[in-house]
N, C-alpha and C positions, 0 to 999 in steps of 0.2 A: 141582087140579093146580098144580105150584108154578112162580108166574109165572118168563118166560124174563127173563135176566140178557144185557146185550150190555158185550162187550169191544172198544173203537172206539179207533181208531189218531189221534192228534192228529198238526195239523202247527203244533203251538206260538201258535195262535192263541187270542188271551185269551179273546176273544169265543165260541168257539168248548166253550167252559166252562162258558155260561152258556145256550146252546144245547142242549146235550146233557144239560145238568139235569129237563128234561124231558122225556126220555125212561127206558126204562129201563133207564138206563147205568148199570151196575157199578166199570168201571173204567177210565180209558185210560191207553192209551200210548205210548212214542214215544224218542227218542235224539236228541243231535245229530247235528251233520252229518257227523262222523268224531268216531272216537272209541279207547281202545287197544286195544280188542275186533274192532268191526267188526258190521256189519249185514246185515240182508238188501235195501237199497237204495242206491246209489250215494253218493258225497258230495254230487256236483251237485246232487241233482234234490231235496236235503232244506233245510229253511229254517235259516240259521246261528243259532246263538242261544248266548248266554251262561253261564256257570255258574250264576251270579246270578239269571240270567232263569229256567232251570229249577226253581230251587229256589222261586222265587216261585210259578211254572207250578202246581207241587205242592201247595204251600200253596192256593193258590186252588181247585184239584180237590178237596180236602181238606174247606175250606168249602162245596163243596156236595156232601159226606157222596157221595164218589166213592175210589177208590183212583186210585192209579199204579203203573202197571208198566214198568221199564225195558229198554230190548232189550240182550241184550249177546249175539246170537243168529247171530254168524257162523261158520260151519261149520266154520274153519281159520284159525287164525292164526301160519302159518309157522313152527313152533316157538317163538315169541319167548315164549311162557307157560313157558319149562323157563328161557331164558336169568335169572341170577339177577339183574341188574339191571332187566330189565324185567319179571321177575312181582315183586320190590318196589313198584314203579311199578303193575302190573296191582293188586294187594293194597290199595294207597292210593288207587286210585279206586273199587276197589267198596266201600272204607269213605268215601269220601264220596258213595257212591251212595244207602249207608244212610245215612249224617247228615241228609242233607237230607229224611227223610220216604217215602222210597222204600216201597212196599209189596212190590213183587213185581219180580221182575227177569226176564225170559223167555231162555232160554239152550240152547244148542244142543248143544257140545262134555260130553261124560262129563266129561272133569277138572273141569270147571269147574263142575259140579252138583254133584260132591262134596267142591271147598274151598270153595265157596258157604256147602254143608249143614251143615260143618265148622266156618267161622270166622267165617259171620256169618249165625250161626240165625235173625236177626231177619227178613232176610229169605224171601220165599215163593219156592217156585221153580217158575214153569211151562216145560215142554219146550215149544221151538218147533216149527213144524209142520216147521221144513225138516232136524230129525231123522226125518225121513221114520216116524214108527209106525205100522207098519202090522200088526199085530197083536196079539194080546192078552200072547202072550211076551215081543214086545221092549216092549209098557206095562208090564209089571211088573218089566224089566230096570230101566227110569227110575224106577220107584219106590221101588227096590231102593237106587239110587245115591239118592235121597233128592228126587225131585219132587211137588211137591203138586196142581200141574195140569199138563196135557198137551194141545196141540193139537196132534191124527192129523193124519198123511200126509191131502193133501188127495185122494190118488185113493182113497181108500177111504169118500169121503164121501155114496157111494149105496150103501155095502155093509153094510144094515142086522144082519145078522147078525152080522158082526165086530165094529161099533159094542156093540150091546147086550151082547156079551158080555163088551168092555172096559168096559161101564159099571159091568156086576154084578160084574165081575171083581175089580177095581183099586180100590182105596180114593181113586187121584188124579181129582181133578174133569177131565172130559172137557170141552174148551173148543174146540167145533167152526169151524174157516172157513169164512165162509159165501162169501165174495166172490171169489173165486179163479176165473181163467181160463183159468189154464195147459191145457196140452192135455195130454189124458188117456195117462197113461204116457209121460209126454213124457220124449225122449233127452236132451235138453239138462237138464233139472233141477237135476242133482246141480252139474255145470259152471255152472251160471249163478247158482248163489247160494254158489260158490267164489270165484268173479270179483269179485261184490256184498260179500262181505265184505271182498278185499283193494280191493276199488276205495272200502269206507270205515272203514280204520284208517291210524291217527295215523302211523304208522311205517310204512312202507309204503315200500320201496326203489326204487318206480317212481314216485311222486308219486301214487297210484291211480289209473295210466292203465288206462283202459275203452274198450272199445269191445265193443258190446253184440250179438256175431252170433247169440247164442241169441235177441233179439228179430226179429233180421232171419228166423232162420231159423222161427222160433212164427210171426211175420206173414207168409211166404209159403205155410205152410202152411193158416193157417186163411182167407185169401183166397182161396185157392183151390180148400180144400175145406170149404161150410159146414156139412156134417158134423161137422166135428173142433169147432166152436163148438158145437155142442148136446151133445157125446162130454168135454167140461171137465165137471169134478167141482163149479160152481157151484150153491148151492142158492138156491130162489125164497124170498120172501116168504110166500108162501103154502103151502110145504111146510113149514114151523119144527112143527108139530101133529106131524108122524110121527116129525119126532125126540124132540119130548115125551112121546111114548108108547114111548117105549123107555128114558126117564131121561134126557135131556140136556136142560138146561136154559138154561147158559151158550155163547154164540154171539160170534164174532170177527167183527168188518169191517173188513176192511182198509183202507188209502188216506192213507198219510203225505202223498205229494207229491201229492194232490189239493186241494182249496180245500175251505173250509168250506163254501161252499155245496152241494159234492158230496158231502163226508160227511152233513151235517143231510141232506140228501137220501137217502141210503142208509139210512140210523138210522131213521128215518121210516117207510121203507118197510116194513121189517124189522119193527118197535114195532110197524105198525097191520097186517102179515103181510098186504101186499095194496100192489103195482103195476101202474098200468095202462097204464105206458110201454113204452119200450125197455129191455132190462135190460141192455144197455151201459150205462145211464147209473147204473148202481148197482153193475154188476161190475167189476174189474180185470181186463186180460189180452187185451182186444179192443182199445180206442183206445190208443193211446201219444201222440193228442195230450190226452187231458187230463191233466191234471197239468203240462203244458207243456212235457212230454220235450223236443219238436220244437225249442223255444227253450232248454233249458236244455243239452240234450248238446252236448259241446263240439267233438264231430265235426260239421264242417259237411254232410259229405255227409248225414247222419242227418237232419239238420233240410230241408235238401231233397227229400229219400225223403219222409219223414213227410208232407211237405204235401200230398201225393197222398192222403192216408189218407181225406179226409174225403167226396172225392168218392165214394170207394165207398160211402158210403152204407150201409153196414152195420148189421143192426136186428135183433133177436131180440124177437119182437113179443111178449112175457109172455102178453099178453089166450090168447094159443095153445096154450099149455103146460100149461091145467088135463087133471089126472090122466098127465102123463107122466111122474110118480115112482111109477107104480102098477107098473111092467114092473120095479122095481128092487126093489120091497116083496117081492115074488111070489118070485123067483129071485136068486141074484148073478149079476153080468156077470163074464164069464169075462176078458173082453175078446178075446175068439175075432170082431173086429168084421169079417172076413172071413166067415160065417158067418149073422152077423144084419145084419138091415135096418132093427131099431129106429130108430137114431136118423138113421140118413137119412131115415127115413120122415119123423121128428118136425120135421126139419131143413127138408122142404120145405114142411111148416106153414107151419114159425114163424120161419126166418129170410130175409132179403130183404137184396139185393147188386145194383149197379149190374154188373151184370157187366162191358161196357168198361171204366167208369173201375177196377173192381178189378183189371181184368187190368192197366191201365198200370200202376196201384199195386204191384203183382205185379212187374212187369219192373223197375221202378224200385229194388225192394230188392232182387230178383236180381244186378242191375248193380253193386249197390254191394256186394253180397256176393263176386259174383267178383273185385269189386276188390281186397278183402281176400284171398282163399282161392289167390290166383294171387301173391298179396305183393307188388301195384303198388301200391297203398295206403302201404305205407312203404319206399315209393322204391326198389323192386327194379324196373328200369326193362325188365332182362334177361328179369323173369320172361313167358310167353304170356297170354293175358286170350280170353274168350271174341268172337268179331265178333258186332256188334252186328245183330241182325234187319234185312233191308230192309223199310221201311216205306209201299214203295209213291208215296210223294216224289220226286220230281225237285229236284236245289241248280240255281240259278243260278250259274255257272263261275264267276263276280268272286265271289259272295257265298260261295262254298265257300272261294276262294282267301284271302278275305280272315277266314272263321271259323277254321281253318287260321294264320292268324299272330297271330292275336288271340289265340288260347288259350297262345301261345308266352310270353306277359305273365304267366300262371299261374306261380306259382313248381312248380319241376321237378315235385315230391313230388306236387302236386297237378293237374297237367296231364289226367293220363286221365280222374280223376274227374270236373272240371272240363267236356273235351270232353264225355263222356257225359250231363251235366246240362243244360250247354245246348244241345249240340245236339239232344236230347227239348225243349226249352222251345223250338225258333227253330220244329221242324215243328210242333209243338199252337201254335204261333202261328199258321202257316200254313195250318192243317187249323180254324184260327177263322174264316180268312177263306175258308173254303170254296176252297182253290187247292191245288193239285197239285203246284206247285213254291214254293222256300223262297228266299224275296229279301233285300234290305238290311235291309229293315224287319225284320222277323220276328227278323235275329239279331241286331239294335240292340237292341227289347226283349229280348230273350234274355238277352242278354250285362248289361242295366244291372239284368234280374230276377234273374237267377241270381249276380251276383257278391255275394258276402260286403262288408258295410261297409267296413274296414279297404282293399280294395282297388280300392273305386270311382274313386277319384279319377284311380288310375293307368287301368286301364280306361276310364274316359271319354277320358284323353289318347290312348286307344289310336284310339280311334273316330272321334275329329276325325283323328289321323294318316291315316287310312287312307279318310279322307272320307265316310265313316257318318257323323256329328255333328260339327250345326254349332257354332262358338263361342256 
C-alpha cells in the first residue's frame, strides 16, 4: 500500500521546518498576513512576515526535499480581478509567486484556475476545500478548468462512496482535510469564508473589518449541543487505513494561526495514526482559544466571551471512538439527523462538558451576539437588546448606583457591552464568595478585571471618585 503523504499548514516558523522533516510531510503551506487575493483566515490572527522572509521560507522547505504551496484561496474578491489596473497588479504577484520557487498554489475562484492554467503553467493547481466539491461532477468540472489536486467539501468526508468514486473517477490527486470542525452542513459556511477572505486582502475598502458572528453562532451551537461536535466531518488518526483502502493517500491538517507545538503535535499523531488524548487538541473548530484568537481579535468584547471557553472543559475523549467510522462505511448519512440517534449515542461516550460553566459560556456569546444582531454594538443606541436573565442576586443600592455611573466612563459605542461584561464579572465575584448579594468589592474587581488596558487608568480615577479605591 502506498505510504500516506500529509499536506500541513505553516505558520512561518523556521524551526517549524526542520520538525516536520520528520514526518511524512509532502508539502506545506501557507500566505501572509493579507495579501491581493485574500484567504481563508483573517489578517489578524496570521503571523506578519516579509517578501524576503517567504522566499527564504521556500528555499529552506525545499532543502528538506518538501514542496510549497501557496494560498490564494478566497472565495470572492469584489470584482477587483476584472478592474484592469488591479488584475495587472493581481498578474505580477502570482508571477512572483512563481519566481521565488512556489510549487503549488491552492485556489478557489474558477477564473483564477484558468489564468493560473493559462499563463503560468509552471505552477500546480490545487482546489481548495472551500470550493465546496462535493461530488464527483463538479471534481471533474475543476479538472476540466485545469486543477491537479482537489481538497472535497469537508461534509463529504464520511461519505465513503462519493470519495472512492471521485478517486477512480478524476485524474486530480484527492487531498483529503483531516482537521476540520466546522458543524456538519453548517448555514454559516459559505458566509464565513466570504468574510475571511475580505477580512484578508490588500485592498480591501473597509480596512478588513471583521467581526466573526459565524464563530459566535458555531460556539453556541456546539456548547450546547455536544452532539453537533461528534456530527463535524473530522477524521481520527486512526481512521487514515479506510481511506487508504479506497485510493487516498494524501491528507491536509490544518492550523496556520496555531504554534508549532500544536502542529508537530497534530502531524505526529496523524504519521503514527494513533491519539490517546483529547482530540481538541489536534482538531480545529472547537477551542478558539488556541491559536490565541481570544488575544488576537481585535474586538474586545470577543476576547472577553472567549475566556469563558476554557472553563467548559470540553473533551472528545478519542480513547472512545474506536469503530465509530463503521456506521459511515456501511451506509451514507443522509443527514436526516432527526431520524438517527447515531451520533448522540456516540456523543454521550466520548464527549464531556462542564455543563454550568458551558452554559455561562453559552450566555456569554449569546449576549455579545445580540449585541451585534440588535445594532448596539455599533452605536445604534435606538436599537431594543434582549433583558438580561435574573440571576437570583440581590445588588447592594450604593453598589448598584454607583456600577450605574461607572459604566457611564465607557466611551458611548461601548457602554452596553461593557455593562453586560462586568456586570456577569461583579456577580461570579459574588457567587465566589458564596453570597447572595453583590457589594463594593465584587464590582471594584470587576470593573479593574474587565476593563481593556488603554482604559484603566481612567477607570481607576473613576473608582477613587466614587470611593471604591483608595489612593
Amino acid at each position: 500500500m502506498k505510504k500516506i503523504q500529509l499536506h500541513v499548514a505553516t505558520n512561518w516558523d523556521f524551526n517549524l521546518i526542520e520538525e516536520l522533516a520528520k514526518y511524512p510531510v509532502a508539502s506545506l503551506y501557507g500566505v501572509a498576513d493579507h495579501t491581493l487575493v485574500g484567504g481563508g483566515r483573517p489578517s489578524f490572527l496570521l503571523q506578519k512576515i516579509s517578501e524576503e522572509e517567504i522566499a527564504e521560507y521556500i528555499r529552506k522547505v525545499h532543502e528538506k526535499k518538501m514542496e510549497f504551496s501557496y494560498l490564494l484561496n478566497a472565495p470572492c474578491m469584489n470584482n477587483m480581478e476584472y478592474d484592469p489596473q488591479y488584475h495587472k497588479e493581481l498578474l505580477k504577484y502570482i508571477q512572483w509567486i512563481s519566481d521565488i520557487g512556489t510549487d503549488n498554489v491552492i485556489v478557489t475562484i474558477p477564473f483564477l484556475i484558468q489564468l493560473i492554467k493559462e499563463q503560468f503553467p509552471k505552477l500546480k493547481i490545487r482546489v481548495s476545500t472551500i470550493a465546496h466539491i462535493n461530488s464527483v461532477n463538479r471534481a471533474k468540472f475543476y479538472e476540466m478548468l485545469g486543477a491537479n489536486e482537489i481538497t472535497p467539501d469537508v461534509m463529504i468526508n464520511r461519505d465513503f462512496v462519493t470519495l472512492e468514486k471521485m478517486q477512480k473517477t478524476i485524474g486530480c490527486k484527492i487531498v483529503l482535510l483531516l482537521t476540520d470542525g466546522c458543524l456538519y452542513q453548517c448555514p454559516f459556511r459559505y458566509y464565513h469564508y466570504n468574510i475571511l477572505g475580505h477580512a484578508s486582502q490588500t485592498h480591501q475598502q473597509f480596512e478588513r473589518n471583521y467581526i466573526d458572528t459565524c464563530i459566535l453562532n458555531c460556539s453556541i451551537i456546539k456548547f450546547s449541543d455536544p452532539t453537533e461536535v461528534i456530527k463535524a466531518r473530522w477524521i481520527r488518526p486512526e481512521d487514515l487505513s479506510h481511506y487508504e483502502a479506497i485510493g487516498i493517500n494524501d491528507f491536509k491538517i490544518a492550523g496556520r494561526r496555531m504554534s508549532t507545538q500544536w502542529i508537530v503535535r497534530a502531524v505526529k499523531a496523524f504519521a503514527s495514526r494513533e491519539y490517546k488524548g483529547n482530540l481538541i487538541d489536534i482538531i480545529q473548530g472547537f477551542s478558539m482559544s488556541f491559536g490565541g484568537l481570544e488575544q488576537k481579535d481585535p474586538n474586545v468584547k470577543l476576547s472577553e466571551t472567549l475566556g469563558k471557553e476554557s472553563k467548559s472543559k470540553l473533551i472528545i475523549d478519542n480513547t472512545k471512538l474506536d469503530g465509530f467510522i463503521d456506521f459511515f462505511k456501511k451506509q451514507n448519512c443522509v443527514a436526516m439527523c432527526n431520524e438517527c440517534s447515531y451520533c448522540e449515542e456516540w456523543a454521550k461516550k466520548a464527549v464531556f462538558l462542564n455543563e454550568e460553566e458551558s452554559t455561562r459560556y453559552v450566555e456569554s456569546l449569546q449576549e455579545y451576539l445580540n449585541e451585534i444582531i440588535t445594532s448596539r454594538a455599533f452605536g445604534v443606541i435606538s436599537a431594543k437588546t434582549k433583558v438580561k436573565k435574573k440571576s437570583g442576586l440581590t445588588w447592594d443600592p450604593e453598589t448598584e448606583r454607583a456600577f450605574n455611573e461607572l459604566i457611564k466612563l465607557s466611551p458611548p459605542q461601548f457602554q452596553s457591552m461593557a455593562r453586560m461584561a462586568i456586570f456577569s464579572l461583579a456577580e461570579e465575584k459574588a457567587k465566589n464568595r458564596a453570597s447572595q448579594e453583590v457589594n463594593n468589592q465584587d464590582i471594584i474587581e470587576a470593573f479593574i478585571e474587565g476593563t481593556p488596558g488603554p482604559f484603566q487608568a481612567e477607570m481607576r480615577e473613576g473608582l477613587k471618585k466614587y470611593g471604591l479605591l483608595n489612593d
